[in-house]
N, C-alpha and C positions, 0 to 999 in steps of 0.2 A: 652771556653764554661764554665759559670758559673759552679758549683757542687750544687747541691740543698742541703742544710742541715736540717736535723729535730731537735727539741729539745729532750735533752737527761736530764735526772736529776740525782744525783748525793747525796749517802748517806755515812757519814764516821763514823768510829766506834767511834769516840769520838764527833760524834752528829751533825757534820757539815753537813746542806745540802742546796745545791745550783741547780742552771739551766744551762744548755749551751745549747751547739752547736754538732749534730751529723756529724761526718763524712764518719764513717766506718760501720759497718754489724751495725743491729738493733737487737733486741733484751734487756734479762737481764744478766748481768753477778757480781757472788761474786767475789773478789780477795785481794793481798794484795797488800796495796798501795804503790810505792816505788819512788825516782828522780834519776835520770841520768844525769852526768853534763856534757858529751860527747856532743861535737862544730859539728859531722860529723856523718854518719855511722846509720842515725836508721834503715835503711834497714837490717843491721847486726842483731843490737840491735831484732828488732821486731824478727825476723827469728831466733834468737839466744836460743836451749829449758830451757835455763836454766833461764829465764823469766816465763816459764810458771807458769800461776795461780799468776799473777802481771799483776797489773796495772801500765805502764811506765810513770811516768811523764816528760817532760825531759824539763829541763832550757835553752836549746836553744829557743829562742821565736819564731822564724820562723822552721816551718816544713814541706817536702813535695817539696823543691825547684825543687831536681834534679832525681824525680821520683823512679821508681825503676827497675830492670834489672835479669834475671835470674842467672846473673855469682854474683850477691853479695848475692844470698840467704845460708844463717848460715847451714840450714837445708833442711829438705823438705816441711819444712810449717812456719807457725809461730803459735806461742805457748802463747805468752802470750792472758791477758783478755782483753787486752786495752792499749790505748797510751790517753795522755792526753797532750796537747800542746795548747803554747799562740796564735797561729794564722797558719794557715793550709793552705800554699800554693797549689793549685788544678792542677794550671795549671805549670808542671813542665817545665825547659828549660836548658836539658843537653843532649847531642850526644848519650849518652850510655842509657838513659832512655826507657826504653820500655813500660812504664803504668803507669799513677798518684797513690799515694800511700793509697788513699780511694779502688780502684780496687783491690789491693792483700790484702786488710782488709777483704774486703766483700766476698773476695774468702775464707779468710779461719775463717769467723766466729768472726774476732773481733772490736769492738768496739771503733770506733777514739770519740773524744771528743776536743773538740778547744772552741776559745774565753773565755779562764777560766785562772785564774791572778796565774797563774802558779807559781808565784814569791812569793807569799801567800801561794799558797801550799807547797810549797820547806819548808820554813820557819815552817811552822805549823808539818809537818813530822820533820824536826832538831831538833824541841824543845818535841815535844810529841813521836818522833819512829814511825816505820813504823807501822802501821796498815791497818785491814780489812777494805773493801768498796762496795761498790755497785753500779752499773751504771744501768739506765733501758731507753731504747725509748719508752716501753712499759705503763708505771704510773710515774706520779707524786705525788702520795700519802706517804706522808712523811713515816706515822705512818705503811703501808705495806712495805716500803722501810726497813723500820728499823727491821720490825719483816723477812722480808726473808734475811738478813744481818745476826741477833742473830741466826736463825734458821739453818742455813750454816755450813757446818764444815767448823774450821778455815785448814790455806794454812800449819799447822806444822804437821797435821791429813794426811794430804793424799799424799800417793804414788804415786806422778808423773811420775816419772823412768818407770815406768810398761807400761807410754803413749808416751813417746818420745823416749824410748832406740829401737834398729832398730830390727827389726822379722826374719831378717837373716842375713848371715856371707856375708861378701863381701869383697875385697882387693883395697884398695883404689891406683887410678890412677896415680893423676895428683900432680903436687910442686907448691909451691909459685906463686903467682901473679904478672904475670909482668906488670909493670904500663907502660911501655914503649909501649908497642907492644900494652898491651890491651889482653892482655890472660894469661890463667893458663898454665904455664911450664911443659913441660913432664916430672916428677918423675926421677932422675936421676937413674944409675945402683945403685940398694942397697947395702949396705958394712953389715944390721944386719938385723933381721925380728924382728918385735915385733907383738903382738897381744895388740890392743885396747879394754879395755872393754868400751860399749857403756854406760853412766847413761845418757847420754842427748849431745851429743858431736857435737863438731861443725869441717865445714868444712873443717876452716882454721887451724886449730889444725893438721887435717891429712895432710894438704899440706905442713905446715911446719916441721912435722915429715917424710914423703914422702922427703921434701926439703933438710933435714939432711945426709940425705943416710941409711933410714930405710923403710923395704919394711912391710905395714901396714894392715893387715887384722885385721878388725872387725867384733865385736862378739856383742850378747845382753846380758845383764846385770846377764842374766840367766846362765851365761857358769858355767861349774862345774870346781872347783878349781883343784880336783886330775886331769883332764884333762890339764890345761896346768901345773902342775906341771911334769907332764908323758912327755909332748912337751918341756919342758924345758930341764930336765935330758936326753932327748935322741936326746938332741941341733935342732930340728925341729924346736923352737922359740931361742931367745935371753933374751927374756923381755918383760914386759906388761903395756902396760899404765895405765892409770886408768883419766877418762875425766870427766870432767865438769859436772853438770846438777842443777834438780831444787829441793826446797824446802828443809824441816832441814835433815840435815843425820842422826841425832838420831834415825828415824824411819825406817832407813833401813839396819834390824838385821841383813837380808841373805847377802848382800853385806857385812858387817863387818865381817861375820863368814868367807866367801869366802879371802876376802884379809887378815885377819889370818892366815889363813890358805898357803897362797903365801907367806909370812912375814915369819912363821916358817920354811918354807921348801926354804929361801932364794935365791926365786926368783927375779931377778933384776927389779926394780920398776920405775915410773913417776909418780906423781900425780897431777893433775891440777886442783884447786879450790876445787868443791866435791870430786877430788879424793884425794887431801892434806886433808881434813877434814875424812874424811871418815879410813886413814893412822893413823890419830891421834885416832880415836875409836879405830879400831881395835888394838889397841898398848895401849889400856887402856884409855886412857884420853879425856874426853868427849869435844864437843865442846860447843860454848857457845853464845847467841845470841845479837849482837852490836844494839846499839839503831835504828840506820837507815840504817846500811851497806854500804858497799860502793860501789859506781857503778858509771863509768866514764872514761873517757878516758886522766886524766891529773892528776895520782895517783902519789907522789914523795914516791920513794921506796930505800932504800940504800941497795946496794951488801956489807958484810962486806969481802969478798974475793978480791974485788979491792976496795973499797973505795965509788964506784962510786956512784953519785943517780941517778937511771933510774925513768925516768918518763912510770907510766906503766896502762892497761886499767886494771877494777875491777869491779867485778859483784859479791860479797857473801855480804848475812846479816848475815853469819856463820861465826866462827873464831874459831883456834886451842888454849889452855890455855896456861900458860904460865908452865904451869908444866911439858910440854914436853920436859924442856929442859933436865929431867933428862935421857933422853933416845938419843935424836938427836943434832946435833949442830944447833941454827938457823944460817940461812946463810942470811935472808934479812928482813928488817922491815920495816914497815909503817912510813913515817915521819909525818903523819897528826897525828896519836894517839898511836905510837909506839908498833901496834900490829904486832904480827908475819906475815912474808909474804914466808917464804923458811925456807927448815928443809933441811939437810941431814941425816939420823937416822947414829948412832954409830954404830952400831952390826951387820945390814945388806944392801946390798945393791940394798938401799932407798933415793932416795932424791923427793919431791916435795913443789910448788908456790901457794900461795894462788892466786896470782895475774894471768893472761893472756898473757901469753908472744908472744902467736900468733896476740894479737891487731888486731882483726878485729872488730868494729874500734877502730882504737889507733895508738900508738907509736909505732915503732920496739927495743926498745932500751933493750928488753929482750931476745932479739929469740935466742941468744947464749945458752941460757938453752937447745934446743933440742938437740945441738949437744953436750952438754955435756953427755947428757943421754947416746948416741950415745956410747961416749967413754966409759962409766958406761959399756953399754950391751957390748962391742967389749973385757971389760978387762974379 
């Protein structure tokens, strides 16, 4: 059955505007334009909060093949503004599919976009950075296009964390995914406890900490520090993560006075993406924004503790400086542009990945990080 599409228009902040193809919810929406070079996985991707208030474009040309399914949702919704893709397959054709992927768009409010030379777009973000945009079914008026664009607060202005971090404490279930069977693994017995803080945190994160042999309750973004510093000293936790999410972390004081304040009173630490960035604030040293970030799932990353180069998934336009190292050892780097990917801090025990070592989607060629934490919490 065909998919009816309407036209969409399409306004960028360095002036570009064109027409397409709608596939997903109507409406208008502001965001920040970004590419995804990830082959698999945009069900992840879309579902994943730490998109939100982005526009996805991704360099796969075909999207939409293999539908989408309730066991691959990141979250409990999807978060970004829009996907943007070269050709939008409607009718999926996979076992595990439960709904073409225009259906969970229009469910939660976003914006698909297709038959647009994506391969132009990619290129025009390389050379200019990521930027602001605007998508609308509603006008094709250039010049209203462009003034609700200017008018918009930009994506570095506004507190996401506040929209996707979770409203209550819950202790996460289940491990790892098994490809074999086609299910998610029961949580093995826990060997530590940690406590998650929420900034936008995804699934498979908890599965593969669950998967380590840590038993995981999370909390929202809100938790008061002297509380689990009290849970920590009176060994009711082990350790605290600190998860993923969206938009700059310069703007989110209370989380940095919060992990400060865990840092001083040397509570054992993870941090993953926002929560690597966010380590490096609170420890002084501010981060700092990459031309276009990186986001994909075929990122080469070298461990300097074995040598190795993992191929690893990446989703930040934020980066830690390089003056951190007067503080932490880096443990991993970028081999696209030699920026920092892994710290161990010197003084306390801290280690965190800019990069995704859960790879949902992605490689697995990191997930040994959990269980190192693992060992961290258990010394």
């Amino acid at each position: 059955m065909k998919h009816n599409m309407k036209p969409v228009w399409l306004y960028l902040e360095n002036g570009l505007f064109f027409e397409a193809r709608s596939f997903g919810a109507e409406g208008t929406a502001v965001g920040e334009i970004v590419f995804n070079t990830s082959m698999t996985g945009y069900q992840e991707i879309i579902t994943d909060p730490s998109y939100a208030g982005q526009f996805v474009t991704f360099t796969m040309p075909e999207i939409g093949n293999v539908g989408c399914n309730r066991e691959d949702m990141e979250s409990s919704g999807a978060w970004c503004k829009g996907i943007i893709v070269r050709q939008y397959q409607n009718e999926p054709s996979n076992f595990r599919s439960e709904e073409p992927l225009h259906e969970l768009l229009r469910r939660y409010g976003i914006i698909g976009i297709c038959e647009t030379d994506t391969r132009f777009l990619t290129k025009v973000l390389r050379e200019e950075g990521a930027m602001m945009m605007i998508a609308s079914t509603e006008t094709s008026d250039k010049t209203q296009l462009a003034k609700l664009l200017f008018d918009a607060p930009h994506i570095s202005e506004i507190n996401y964390i506040e929209a996707v971090s979770t409203k209550e404490r819950y202790v996460h279930k289940t491990g790892a995914y098994d490809a074999v069977h086609y299910r998610y693994k029961e949580a093995p017995k826990p060997k530590a406890k940690v406590v998650a803080i929420d900034f936008g945190i995804k699934r498979n994160i908890l599965n593969e900490l669950s998967q380590a042999g840590m038993q995981v309750e999370v909390v929202p973004n809100s938790i008061d520090a002297d509380e689990l510093i009290d849970r920590y000293k009176s060994k009711e936790i082990d350790g605290v993560f600190l998860s993923n999410g969206p938009g700059d972390p310069l703007i989110l004081v209370n989380e940095q006075r919060m992990i400060a304040k865990l840092m001083d009173a040397k509570v054992p630490m993870f941090g993953i993406c926002l929560g690597h960035q966010l380590l490096s604030i609170a420890s002084g040293f501010k981060t700092y924004k990459l031309k276009f970030g990186h986001h994909g799932g075929n990122h080469p990353v070298k461990n300097f503790s074995s040598g190795a180069v993992e191929i690893t998934a990446q989703n930040h336009n934020y980066n830690v400086p390089e003056e951190i190292r007067e503080i932490a050892e880096v443990t991993h780097i970028n081999l696209f542009d030699n920026t920092i990917e892994g710290l161990r801090y010197k003084n306390v025990p801290v280690i965190s990945v800019q990069h995704h070592p859960e790879a949902s989607p992605g490689p697995h060629e990191s997930r040994y990080i959990f269980s190192e934490f693992l060992k961290m919490v258990e010394r």
